[in-house]
N, C-alpha and C positions, 0 to 999 in steps of 0.2 A: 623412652619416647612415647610420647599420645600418640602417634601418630603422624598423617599430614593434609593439610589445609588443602583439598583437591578440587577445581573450580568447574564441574560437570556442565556448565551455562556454556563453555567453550568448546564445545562439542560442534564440529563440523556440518555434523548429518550424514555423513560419510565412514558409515563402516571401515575403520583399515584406511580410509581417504586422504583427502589432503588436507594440511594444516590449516589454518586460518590466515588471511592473508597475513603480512607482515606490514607494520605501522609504521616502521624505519627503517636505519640500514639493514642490508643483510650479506653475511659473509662465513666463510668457512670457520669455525673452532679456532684452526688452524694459526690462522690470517690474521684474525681480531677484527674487529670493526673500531673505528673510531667514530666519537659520538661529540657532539659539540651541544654545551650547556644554553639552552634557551638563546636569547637575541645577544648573549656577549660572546667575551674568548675561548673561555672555558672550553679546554676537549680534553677528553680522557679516549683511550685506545683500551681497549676488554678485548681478552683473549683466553679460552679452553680448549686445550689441544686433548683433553683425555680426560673420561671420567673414571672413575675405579670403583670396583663392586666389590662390597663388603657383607656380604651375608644377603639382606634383603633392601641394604641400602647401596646407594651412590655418592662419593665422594668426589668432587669438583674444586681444581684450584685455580679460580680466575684469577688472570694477572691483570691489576689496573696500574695504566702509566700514563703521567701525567704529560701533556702536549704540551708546545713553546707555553711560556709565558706562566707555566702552572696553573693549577685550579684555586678559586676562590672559597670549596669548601670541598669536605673529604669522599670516599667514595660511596658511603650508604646514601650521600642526600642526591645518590642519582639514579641508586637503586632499588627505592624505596615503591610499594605495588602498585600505591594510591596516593601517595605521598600524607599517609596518616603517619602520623608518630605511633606503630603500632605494628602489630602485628598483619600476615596475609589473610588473619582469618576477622581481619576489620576489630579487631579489640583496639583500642588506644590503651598506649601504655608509652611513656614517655620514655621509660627508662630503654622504651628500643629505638631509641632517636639515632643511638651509629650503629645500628644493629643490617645487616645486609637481609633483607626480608622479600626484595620483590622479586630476584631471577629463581623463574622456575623452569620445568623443563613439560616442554608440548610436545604434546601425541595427537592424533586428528580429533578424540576424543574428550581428553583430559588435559587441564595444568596443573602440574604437581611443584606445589610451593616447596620449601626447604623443610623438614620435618621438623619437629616441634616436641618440647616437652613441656609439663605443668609446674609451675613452681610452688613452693610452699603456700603463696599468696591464689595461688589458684588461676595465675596470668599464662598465657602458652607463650612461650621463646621460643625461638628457633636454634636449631642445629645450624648455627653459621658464626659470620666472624661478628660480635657483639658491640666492638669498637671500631668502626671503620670510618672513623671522622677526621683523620688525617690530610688536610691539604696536599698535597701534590706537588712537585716543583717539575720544571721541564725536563722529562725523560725520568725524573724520580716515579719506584712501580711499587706495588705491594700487591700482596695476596692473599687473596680472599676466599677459604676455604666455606664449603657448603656442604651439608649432606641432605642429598633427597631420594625418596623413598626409590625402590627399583622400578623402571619403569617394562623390564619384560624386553628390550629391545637392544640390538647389537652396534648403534651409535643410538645420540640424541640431540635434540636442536635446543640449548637454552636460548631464551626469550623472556624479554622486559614488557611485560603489559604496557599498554602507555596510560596515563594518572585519567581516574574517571571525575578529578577536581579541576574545571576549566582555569579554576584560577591559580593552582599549583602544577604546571603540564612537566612532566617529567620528559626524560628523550628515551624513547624506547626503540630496543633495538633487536635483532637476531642472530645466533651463530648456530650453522647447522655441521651437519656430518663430525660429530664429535664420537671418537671411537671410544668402549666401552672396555676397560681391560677387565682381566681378575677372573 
């Protein structure tokens, strides 16, 4: 791994402080949040009950499950940071079109994107699920593994940036109090 795409502009001002406010739902790890896709039917339910530490990293398995009536497209096209075809650290690269790239995990400081490695072409990919373009059907779930870097702390809150393209607006969302095993 390079690395990870760490976003220092989201910085509170708040030493140790509080988060940044939240742009949508907000709900426990736990619990999940359900999010509903722009002005149609589309909702998906996201849930992280635990993340796991592996040396210096964190490993994360969101469950995403599809609401009545299923989703019209799979789970990266609702995860995505900016909704670029691309990576968090703003490179376009097409081929991360089902790639899960946008949940990161915030600290009052920092957002720590899913960590990243170089590929032969010189592109950064993520430590996440690559293909996650799978339609949905009602109550159909899948799971969406991440690893991102250690964030130093005994739970963590991931959170969906919401899309900085008016014309592509993503649904962002938040789950806090996620314990930290390992």
């Amino acid at each position: 791994p390079t690395g990870t795409s760490k976003d220092a502009d989201k910085d509170s001002g708040k030493s140790g402080g509080d988060l940044p406010k939240a742009e949508g739902p907000v709900a426990k790890g736990s619990e999940g949040v359900t999010v509903k896709r722009g002005g149609g039917d589309d909702k998906l339910t996201f849930v992280l009950k635990e993340v796991t530490r592996r040396g210096k990293y964190l490993v994360g398995e969101v469950k995403a499950t599809g609401g009545p009536g299923g989703t019209k497209t799979g789970p990266a096209d609702w995860l995505q940071p900016t909704q670029l075809a691309g990576s968090a650290r703003g490179e376009e690269d097409t081929k991360l079109l089902g790639a899960v790239t946008g949940l990161s995990l915030l600290t009052a400081q920092t957002r720590y994107y899913p960590v990243d490695y170089t590929t032969a072409q010189g592109a950064h990919h993520p430590l996440s699920e690559i293909t996650a373009d799978n339609k949905l059907g009602d109550g159909d779930a899948t799971t969406l593994t991440v690893v991102w870097p250690d964030t130093g702390q005994d739970t963590v809150t991931l959170d969906l940036e919401p899309s900085k393209r008016p014309t592509r607006p993503n649904n962002p969302f938040r789950l806090t109090d996620i314990p930290i095993k390992g």
